[in-house]
N, CA, C and O of each residue as an XYZ file, in Angstrom:
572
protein
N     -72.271    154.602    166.114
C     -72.817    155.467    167.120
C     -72.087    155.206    168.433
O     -72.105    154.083    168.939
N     -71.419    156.277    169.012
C     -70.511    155.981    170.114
C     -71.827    156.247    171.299
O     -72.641    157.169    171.343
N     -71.634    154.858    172.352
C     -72.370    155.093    173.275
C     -71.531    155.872    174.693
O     -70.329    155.773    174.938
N     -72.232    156.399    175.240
C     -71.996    157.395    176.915
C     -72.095    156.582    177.735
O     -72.861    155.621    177.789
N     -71.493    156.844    178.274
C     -71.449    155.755    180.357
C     -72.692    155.965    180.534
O     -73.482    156.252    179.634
N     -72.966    155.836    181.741
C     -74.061    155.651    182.264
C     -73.899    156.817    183.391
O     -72.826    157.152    183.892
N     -75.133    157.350    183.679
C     -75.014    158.493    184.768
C     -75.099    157.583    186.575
O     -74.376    157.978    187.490
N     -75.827    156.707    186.710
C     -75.897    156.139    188.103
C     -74.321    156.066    188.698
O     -73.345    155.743    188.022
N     -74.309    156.315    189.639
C     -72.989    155.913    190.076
C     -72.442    154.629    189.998
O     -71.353    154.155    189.676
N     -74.001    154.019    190.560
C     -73.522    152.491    190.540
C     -73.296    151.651    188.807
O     -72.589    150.655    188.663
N     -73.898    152.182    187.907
C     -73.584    151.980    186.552
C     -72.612    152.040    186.388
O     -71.999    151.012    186.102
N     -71.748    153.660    186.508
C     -70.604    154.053    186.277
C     -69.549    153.344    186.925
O     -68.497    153.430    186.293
N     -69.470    152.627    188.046
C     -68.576    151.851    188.279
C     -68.795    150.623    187.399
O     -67.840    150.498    186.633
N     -69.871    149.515    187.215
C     -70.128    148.739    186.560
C     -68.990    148.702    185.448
O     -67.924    148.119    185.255
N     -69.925    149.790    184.723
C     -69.024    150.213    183.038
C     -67.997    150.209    183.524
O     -67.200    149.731    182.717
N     -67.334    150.589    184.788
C     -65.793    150.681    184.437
C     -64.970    149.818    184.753
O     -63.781    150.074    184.562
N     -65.389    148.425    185.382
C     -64.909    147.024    185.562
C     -65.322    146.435    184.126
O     -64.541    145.549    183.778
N     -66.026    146.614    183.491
C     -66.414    146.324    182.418
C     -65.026    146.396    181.537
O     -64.241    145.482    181.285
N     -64.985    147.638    181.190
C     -63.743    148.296    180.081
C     -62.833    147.812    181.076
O     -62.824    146.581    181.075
N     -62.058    148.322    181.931
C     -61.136    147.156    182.859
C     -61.281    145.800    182.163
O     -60.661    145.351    181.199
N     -61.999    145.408    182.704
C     -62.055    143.660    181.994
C     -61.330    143.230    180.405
O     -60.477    142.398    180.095
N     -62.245    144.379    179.496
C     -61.988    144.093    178.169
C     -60.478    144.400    177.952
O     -59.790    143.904    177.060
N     -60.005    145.403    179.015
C     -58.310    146.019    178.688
C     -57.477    144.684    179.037
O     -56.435    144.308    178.499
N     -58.248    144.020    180.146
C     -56.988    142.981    180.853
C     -57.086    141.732    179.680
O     -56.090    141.128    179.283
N     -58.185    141.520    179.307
C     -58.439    139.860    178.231
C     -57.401    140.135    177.042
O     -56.849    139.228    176.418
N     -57.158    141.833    176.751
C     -57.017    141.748    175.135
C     -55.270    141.087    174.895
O     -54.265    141.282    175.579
N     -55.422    140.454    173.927
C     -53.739    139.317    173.643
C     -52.997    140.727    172.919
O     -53.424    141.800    172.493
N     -51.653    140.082    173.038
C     -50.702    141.157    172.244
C     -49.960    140.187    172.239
O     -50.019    139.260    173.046
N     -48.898    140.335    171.000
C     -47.895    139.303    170.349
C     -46.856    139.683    171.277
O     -46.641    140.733    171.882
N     -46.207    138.463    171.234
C     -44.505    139.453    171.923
C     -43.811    138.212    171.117
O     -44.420    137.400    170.419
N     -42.611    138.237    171.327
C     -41.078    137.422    170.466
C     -41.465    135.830    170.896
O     -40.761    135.009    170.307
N     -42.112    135.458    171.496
C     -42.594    134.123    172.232
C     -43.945    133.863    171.802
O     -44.493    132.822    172.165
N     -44.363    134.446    171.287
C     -46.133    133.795    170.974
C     -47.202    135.412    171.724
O     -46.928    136.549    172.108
N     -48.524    134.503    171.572
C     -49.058    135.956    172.168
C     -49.129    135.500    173.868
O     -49.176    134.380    174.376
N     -49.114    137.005    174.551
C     -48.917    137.171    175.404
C     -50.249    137.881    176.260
O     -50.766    138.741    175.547
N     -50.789    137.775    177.311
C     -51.920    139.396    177.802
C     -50.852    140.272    178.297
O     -49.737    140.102    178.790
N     -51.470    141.103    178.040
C     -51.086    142.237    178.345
C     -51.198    142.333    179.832
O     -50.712    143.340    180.345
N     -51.593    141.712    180.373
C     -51.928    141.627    181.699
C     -51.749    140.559    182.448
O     -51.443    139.462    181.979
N     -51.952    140.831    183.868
C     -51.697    139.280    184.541
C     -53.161    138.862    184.135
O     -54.225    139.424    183.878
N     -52.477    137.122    184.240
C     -53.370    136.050    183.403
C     -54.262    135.305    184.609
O     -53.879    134.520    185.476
N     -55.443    135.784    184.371
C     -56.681    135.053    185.193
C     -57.360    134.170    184.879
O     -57.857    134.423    183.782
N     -57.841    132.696    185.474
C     -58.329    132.082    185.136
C     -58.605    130.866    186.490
O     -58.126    129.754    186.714
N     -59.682    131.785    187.248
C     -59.861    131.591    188.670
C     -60.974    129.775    188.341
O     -61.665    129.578    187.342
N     -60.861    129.177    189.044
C     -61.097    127.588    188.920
C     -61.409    127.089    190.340
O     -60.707    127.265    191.336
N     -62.583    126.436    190.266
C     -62.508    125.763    191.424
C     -62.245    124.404    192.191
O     -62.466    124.103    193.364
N     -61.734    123.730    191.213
C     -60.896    122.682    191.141
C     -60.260    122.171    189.646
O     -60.648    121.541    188.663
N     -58.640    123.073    190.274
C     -57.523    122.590    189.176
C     -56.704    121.314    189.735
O     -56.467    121.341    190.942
N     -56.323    120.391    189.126
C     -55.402    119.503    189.800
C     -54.004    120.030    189.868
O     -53.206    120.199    190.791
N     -53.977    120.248    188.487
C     -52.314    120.889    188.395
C     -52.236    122.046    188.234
O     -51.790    122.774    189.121
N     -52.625    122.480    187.137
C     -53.005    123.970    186.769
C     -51.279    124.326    185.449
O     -50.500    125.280    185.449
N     -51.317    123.164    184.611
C     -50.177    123.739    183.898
C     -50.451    125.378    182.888
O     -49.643    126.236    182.529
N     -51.707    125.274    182.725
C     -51.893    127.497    182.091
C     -51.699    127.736    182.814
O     -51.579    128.853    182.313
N     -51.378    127.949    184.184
C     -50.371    128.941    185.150
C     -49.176    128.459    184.483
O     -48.613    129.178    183.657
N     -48.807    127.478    184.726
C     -46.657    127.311    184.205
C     -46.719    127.964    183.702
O     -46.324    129.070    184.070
N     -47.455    127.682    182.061
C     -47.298    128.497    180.856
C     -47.164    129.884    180.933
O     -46.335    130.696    180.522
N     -48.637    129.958    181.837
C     -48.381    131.657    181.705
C     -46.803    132.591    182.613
O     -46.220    133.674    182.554
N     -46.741    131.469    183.268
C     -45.173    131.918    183.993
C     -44.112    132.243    183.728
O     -43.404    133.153    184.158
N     -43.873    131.044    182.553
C     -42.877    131.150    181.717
C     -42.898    132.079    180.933
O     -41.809    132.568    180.632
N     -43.925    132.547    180.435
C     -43.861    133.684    179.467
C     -43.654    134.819    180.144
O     -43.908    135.827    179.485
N     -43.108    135.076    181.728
C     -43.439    136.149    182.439
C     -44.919    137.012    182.433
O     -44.888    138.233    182.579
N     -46.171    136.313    182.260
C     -47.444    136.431    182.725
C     -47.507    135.993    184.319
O     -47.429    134.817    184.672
N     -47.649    137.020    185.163
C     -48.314    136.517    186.175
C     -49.829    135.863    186.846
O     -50.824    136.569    187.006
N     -49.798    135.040    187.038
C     -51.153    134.130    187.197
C     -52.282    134.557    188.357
O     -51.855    134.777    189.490
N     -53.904    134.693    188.060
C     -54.600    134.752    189.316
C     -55.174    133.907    188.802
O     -55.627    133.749    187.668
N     -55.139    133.004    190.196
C     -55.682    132.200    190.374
C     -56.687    131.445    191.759
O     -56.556    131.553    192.978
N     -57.381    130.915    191.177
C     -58.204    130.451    193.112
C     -57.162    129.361    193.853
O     -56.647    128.383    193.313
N     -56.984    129.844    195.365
C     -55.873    128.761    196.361
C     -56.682    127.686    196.157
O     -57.427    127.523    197.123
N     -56.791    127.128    195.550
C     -56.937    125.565    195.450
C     -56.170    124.408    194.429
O     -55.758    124.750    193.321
N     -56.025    122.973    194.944
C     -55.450    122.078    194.251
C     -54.020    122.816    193.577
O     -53.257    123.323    194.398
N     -53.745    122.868    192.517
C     -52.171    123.006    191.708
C     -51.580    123.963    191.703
O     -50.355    123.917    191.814
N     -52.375    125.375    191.550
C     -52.040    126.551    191.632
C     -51.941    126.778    192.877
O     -51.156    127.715    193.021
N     -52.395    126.344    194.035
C     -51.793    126.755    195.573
C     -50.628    126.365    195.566
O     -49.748    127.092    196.025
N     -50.292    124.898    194.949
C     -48.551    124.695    195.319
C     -48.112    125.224    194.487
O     -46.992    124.738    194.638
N     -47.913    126.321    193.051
C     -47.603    126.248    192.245
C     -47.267    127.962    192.094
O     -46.286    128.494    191.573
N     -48.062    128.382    192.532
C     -47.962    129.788    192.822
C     -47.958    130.478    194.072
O     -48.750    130.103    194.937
N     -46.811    131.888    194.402
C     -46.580    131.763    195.693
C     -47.033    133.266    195.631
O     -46.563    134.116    194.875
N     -48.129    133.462    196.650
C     -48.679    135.056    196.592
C     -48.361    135.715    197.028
O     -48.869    136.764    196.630
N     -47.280    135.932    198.224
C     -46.994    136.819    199.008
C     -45.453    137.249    199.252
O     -44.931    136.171    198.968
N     -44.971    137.630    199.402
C     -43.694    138.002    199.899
C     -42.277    138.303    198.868
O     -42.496    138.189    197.662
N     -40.904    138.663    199.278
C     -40.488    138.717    197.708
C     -39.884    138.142    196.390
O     -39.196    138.526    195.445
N     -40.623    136.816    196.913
C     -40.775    135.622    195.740
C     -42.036    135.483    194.889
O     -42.214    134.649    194.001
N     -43.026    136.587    195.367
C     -44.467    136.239    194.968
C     -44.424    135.976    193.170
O     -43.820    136.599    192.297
N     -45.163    135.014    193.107
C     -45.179    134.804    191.538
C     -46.292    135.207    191.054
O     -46.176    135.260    189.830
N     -47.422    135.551    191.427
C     -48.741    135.138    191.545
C     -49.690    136.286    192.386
O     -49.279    137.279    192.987
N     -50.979    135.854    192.238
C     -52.201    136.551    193.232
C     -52.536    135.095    193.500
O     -52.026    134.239    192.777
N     -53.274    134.784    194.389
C     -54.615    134.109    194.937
C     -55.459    134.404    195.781
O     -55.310    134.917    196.890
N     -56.846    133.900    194.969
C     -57.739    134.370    195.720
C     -58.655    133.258    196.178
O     -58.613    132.243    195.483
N     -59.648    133.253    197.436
C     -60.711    132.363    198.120
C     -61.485    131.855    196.944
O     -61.923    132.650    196.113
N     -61.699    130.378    196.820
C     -62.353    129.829    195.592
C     -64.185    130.538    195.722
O     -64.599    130.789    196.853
N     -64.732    130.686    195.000
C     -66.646    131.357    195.096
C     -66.299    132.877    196.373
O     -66.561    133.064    197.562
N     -65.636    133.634    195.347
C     -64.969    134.818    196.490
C     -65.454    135.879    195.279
O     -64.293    136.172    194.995
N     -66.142    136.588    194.457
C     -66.200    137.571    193.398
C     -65.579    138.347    193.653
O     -64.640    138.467    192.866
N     -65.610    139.581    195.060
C     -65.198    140.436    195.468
C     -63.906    140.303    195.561
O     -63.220    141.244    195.163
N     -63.261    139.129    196.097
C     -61.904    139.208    196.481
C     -61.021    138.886    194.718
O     -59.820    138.906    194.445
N     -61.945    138.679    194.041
C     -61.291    138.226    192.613
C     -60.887    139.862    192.203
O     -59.819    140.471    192.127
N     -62.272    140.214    191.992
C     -62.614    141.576    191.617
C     -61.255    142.450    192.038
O     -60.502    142.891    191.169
N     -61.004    142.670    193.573
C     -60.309    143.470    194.286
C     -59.008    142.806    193.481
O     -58.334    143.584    192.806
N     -58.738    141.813    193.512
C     -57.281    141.428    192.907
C     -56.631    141.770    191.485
O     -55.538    142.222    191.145
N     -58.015    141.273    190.666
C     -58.223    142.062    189.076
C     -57.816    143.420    189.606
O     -56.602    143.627    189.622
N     -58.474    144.216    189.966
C     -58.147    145.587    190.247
C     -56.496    145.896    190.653
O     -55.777    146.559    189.905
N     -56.057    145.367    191.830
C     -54.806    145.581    192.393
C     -53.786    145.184    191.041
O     -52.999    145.987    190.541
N     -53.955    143.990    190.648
C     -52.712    143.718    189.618
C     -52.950    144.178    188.444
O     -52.294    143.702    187.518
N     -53.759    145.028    188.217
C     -53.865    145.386    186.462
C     -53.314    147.275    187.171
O     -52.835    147.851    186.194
N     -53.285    147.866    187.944
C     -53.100    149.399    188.120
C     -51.858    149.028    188.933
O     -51.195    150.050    189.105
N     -51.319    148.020    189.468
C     -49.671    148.137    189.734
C     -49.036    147.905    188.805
O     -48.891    146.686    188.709
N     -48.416    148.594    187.805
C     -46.987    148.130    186.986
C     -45.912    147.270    187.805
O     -45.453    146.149    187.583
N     -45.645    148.295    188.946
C     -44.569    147.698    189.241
C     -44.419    146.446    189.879
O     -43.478    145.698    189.610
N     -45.568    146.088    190.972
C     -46.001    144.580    191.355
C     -46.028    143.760    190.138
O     -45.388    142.717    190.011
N     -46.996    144.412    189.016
C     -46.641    143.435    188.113
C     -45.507    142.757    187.627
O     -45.397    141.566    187.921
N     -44.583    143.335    186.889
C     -43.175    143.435    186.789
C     -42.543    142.324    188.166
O     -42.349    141.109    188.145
N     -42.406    143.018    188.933
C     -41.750    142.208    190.020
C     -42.408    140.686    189.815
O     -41.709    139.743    189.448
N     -43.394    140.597    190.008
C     -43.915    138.907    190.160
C     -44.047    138.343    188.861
O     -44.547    137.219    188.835
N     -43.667    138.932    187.614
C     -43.667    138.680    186.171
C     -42.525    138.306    185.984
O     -42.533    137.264    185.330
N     -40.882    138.866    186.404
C     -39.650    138.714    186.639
C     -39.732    137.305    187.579
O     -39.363    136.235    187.095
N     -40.143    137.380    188.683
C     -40.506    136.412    189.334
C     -40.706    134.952    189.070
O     -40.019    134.019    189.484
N     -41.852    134.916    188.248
C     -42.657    133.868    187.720
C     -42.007    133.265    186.748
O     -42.031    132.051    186.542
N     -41.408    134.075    186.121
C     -40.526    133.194    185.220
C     -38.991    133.107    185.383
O     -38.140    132.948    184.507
N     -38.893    133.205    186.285
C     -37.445    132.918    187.461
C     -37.925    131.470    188.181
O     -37.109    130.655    188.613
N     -38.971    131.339    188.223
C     -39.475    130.184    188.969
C     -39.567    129.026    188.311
O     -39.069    127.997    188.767
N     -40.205    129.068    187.184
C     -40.540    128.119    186.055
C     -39.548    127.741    185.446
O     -39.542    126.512    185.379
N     -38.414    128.358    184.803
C     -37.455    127.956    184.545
C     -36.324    127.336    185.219
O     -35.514    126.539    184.746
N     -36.409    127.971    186.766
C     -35.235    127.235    187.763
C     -35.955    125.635    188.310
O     -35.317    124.619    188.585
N     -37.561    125.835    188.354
C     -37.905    124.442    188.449
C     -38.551    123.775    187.805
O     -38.830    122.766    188.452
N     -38.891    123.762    187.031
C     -39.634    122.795    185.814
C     -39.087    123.008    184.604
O     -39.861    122.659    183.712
N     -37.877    123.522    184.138
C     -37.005    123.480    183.138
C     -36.876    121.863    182.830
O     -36.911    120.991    183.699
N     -36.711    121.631    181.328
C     -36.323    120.227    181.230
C     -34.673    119.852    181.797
O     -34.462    118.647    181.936
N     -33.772    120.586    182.053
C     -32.903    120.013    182.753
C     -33.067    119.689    183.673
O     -32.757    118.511    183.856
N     -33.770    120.619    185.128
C     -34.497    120.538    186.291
C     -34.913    119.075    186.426
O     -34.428    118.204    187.148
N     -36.088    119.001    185.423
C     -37.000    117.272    185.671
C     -35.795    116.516    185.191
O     -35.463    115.733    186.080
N     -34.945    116.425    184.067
C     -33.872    115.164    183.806
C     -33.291    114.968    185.233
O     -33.213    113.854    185.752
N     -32.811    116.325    185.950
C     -31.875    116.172    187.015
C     -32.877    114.906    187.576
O     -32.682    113.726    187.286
N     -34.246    115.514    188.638
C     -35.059    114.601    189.252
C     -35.308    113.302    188.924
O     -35.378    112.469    189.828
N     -35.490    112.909    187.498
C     -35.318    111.497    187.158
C     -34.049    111.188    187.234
O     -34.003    110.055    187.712
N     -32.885    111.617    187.003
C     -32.137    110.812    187.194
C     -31.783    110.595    188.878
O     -31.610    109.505    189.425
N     -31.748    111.451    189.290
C     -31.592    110.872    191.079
C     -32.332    110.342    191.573
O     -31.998    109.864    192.657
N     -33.730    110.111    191.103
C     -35.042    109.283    191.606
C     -34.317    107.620    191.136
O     -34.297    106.794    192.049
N     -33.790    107.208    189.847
C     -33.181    106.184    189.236
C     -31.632    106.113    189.951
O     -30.916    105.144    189.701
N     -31.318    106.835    190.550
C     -29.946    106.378    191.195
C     -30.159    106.455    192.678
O     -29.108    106.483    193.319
N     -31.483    106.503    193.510
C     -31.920    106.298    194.354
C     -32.140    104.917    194.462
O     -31.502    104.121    195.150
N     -33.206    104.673    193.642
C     -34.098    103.191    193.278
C     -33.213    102.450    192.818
O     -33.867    101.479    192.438
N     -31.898    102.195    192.535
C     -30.809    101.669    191.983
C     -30.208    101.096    193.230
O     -29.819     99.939    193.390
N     -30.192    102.115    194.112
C     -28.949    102.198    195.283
C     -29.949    101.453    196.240
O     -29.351    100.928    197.179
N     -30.552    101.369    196.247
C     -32.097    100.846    197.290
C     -32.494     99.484    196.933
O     -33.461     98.958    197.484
């Protein structure tokens, strides 16, 4: 039995963050494992590091996340390096508004998806960290 929206206005928006929601969660495979179809949310109010952002970076998933702890240094929201959204940690509205903005831009998406995994790979690549250990050890050597 197929159910009907709801007539209230205020329902009808409801329902339609609703279906929104269910469109952004659903996984799809890609050549790398599965992927969302969408930028990857998983707002926290205290991450230390936040490595499911890397991950999701690397896969060119862009991350929302709350500015706090790992994902503030880790993801950059603004400008044309942005990798990322962030939003105010116990903020619904400003989550909400962001869910909204990055699931109906393609092309923001894209850009900070290109981005994000331009980032992850130029700095947390395992050559990247060998480089850092080894000059941290030819520092502490020389010292």
């Amino acid at each position: 039995m197929r159910r009907h929206p709801p007539r209230h206005p205020r329902q009808q928006a409801e329902h339609r963050q609703r279906r929104l929601l269910r469109r952004v969660a659903r996984p799809r495979r890609t050549a790398h494992g599965p992927q969302l179809r969408r930028p990857h949310g998983r707002p926290s109010l205290n991450e230390p590091f936040g490595m499911v952002y890397l991950e999701a970076m690397s896969c060119g998933t862009p991350p929302i996340a709350t500015a706090t702890g790992g994902p503030a240094r880790t993801i950059t929201p603004n400008g044309p390096h942005a990798t990322g959204w962030l939003v105010a940690p116990d903020n619904a509205a400003a989550l909400a508004d962001t869910l909204v903005a990055a699931v109906t831009d393609a092309s923001e998406r894209k850009r900070r998806s290109d981005n994000s995994r331009t980032h992850v790979h130029t700095t947390y690549s395992w050559t990247t960290t060998a480089d850092r250990y080894l000059a941290a050890y030819d520092h502490a050597i020389q010292h």
